[in-house]
Short mmCIF file of the C-alpha atoms (twelve columns), coordinates in Angstrom:
data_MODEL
# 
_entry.id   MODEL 
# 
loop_
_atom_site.group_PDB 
_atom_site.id 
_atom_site.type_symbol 
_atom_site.label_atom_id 
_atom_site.label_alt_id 
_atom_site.label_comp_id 
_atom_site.label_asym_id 
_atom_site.label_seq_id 
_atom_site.Cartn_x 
_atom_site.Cartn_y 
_atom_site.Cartn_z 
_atom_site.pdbx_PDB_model_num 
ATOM 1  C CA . UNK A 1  -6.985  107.164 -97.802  1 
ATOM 2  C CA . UNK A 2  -9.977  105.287 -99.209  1 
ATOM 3  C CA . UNK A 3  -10.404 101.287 -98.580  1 
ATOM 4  C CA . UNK A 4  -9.624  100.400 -102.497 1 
ATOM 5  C CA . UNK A 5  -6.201  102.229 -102.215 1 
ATOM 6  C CA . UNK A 6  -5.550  100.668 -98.916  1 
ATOM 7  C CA . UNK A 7  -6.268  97.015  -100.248 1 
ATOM 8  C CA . UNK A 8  -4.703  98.020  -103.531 1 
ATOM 9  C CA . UNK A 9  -1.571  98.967  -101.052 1 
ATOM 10 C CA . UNK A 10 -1.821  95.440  -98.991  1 
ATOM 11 C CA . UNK A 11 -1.829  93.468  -102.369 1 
ATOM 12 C CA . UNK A 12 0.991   95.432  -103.659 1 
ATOM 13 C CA . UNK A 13 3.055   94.551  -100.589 1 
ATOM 14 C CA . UNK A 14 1.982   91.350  -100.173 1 
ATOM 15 C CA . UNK A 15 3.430   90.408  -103.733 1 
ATOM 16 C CA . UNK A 16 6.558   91.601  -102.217 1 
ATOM 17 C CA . UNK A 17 6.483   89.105  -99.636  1 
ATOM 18 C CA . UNK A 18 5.426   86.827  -101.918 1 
ATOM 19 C CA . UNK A 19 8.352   87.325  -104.181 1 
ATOM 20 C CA . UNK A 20 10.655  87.706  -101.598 1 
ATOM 21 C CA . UNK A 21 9.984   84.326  -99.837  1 
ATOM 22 C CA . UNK A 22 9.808   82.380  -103.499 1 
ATOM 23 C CA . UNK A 23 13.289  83.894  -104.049 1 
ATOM 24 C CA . UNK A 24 15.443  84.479  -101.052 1 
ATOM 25 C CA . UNK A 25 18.355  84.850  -102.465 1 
ATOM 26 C CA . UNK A 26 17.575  87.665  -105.131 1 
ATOM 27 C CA . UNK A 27 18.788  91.347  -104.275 1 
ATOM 28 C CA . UNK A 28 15.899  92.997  -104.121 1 
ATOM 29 C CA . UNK A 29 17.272  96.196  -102.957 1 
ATOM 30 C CA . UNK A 30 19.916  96.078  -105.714 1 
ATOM 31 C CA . UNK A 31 17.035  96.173  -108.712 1 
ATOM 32 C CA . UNK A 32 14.794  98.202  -106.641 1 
ATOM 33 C CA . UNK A 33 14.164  102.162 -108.116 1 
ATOM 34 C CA . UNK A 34 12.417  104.781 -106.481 1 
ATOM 35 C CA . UNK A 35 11.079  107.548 -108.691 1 
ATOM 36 C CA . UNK A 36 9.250   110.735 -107.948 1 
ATOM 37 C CA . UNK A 37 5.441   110.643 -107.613 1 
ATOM 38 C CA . UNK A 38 4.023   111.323 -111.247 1 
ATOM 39 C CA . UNK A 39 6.808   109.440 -113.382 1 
# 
């Protein structure tokens, strides 16, 4: 895996944190989708 997919990877979860600390009480799991690579 190269170093810009990796640090675009540690952004992407870092938002997560971010979000889930600004709103603790939100169900993320609840709004969350998973979809097949490609779609």
């Amino acid at each position: 895996v190269s170093f810009d997919k990796k640090r675009l990877l540690a952004v992407h979860e870092a938002g997560h944190v971010l979000l889930a600390h600004l709103f603790p009480r939100y169900d993320w799991h609840a709004s969350s989708q998973l979809l097949p690579g490609g779609q």
